[in-house]
C-alpha positions in Angstrom: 22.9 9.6 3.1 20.5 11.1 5.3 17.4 9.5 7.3 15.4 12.6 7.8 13.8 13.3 4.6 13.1 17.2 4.0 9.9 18.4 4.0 9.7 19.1 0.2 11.0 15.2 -0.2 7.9 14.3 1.7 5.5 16.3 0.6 6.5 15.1 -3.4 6.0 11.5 -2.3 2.2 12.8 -1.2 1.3 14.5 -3.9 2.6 11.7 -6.2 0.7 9.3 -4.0 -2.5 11.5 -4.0 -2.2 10.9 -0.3 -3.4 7.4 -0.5 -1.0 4.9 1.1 0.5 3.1 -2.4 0.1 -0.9 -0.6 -3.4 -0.7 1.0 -4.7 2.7 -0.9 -5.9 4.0 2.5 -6.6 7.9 2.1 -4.4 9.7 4.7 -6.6 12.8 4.2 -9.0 11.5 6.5 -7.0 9.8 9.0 -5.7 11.2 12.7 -1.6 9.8 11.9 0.1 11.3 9.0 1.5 8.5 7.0 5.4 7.4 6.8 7.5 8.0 4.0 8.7 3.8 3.3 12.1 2.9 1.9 10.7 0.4 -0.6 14.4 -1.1 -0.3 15.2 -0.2 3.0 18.5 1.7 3.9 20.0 -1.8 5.8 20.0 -3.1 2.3 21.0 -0.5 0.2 18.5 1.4 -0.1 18.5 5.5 -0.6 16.7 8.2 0.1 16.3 8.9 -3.5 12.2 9.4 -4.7 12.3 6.5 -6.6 12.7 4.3 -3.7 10.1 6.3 -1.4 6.1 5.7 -1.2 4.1 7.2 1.5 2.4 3.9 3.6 0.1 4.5 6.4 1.5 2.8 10.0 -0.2 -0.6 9.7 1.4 -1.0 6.5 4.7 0.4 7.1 4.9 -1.9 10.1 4.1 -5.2 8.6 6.4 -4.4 5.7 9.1 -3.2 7.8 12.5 -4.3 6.2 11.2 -7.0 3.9 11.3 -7.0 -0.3 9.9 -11.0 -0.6 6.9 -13.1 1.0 5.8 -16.0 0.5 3.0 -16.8 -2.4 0.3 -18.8 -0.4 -1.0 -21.0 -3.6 2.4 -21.5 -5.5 4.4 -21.6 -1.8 7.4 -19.4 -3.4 8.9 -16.6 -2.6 7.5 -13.5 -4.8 8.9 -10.3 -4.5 6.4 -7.6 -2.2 4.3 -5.2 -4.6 6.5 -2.1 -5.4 5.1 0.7 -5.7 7.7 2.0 -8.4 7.8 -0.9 -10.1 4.1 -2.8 -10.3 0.9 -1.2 -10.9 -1.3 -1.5 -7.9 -4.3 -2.5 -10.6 -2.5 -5.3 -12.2 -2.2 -6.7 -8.7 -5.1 -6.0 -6.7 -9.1 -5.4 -7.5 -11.1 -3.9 -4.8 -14.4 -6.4 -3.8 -17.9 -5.4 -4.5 -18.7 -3.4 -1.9 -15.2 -2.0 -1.7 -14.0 -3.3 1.8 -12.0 -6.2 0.4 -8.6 -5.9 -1.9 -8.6 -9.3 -3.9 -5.2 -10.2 -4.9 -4.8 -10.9 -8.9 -1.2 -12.0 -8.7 1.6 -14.2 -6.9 2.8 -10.7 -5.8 -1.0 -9.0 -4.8 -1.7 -12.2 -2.7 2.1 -12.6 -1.0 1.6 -8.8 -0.2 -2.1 -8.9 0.6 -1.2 -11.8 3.5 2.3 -9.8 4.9 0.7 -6.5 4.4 -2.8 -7.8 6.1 -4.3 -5.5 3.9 -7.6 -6.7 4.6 -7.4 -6.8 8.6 -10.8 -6.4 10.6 -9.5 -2.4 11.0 -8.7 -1.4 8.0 -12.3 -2.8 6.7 -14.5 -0.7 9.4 -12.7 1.9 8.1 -12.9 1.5 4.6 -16.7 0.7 5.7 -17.1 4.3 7.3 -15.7 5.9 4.5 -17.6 4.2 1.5 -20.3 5.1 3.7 -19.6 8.8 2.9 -18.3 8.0 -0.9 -14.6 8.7 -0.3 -13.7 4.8 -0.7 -12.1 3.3 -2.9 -10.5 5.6 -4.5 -12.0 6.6 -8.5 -8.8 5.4 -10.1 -9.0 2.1 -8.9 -10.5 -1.1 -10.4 -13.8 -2.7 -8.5 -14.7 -6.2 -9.1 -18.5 -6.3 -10.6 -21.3 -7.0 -8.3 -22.9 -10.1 -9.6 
């Protein structure tokens, strides 16, 4: 099994992203880092380099996820399996505030991966400020909670 991914590997995982990172929907278009190509299972557990077990995840992302699959639920204290990108739907897990800076978690699974991921960080929020400033944030396809 080979660690570096081809280029036409990586470049299907983008498109089928729509170059947004698939945990914290981060658009890579407009950022100075391309994003990584994540093992959702990681190679030290079994994991291959097949397209089903690839989603493209900006650094912060990639980072905190690192080699985990399971976090802990903060309101049920259990272990939940981390939002999969292959598996879950990222709008049955998470709804973007308001005013779009904030993902609220709708699930055991969108809050265990919304604390490990620190999807909301103090970062991540000036950024998805900035760019809501400009109307590229959130992204069209994804659910916002109603103002009121």
């Amino acid at each position: 099994m080979s660690h570096k991914l081809s280029a036409g590997v990586q470049e299907q995982v983008r498109q089928r992203a729509n170059s947004l990172c698939e945990y914290c929907h981060t658009d890579e278009t407009w950022q100075y880092v391309l994003f990584s190509i994540d093992h959702i299972i990681p190679v030290s557990e079994g994991g291959e380099d097949d397209l089903e077990n690839l989603a493209l995840a900006c650094f912060h992302c990639n980072r905190h996820k690192s080699n985990k699959q399971i976090a802990f639920d903060r309101e049920t204290e259990q272990p939940v399996p981390l939002f999969n990108p292959r598996k879950h739907g990222w709008s049955e897990h998470f709804i973007w505030s308001g005013n779009g800076l904030i993902i609220i978690p709708l699930t055991p699974i969108g809050r265990a991966s919304v604390d490990l991921l620190e999807l909301n960080r103090e970062r991540i929020q000036q950024i998805r400020s900035a760019d809501a400033s400009v109307v590229r944030h959130p992204p069209f396809d994804d659910p916002v909670q109603p103002i009121g």
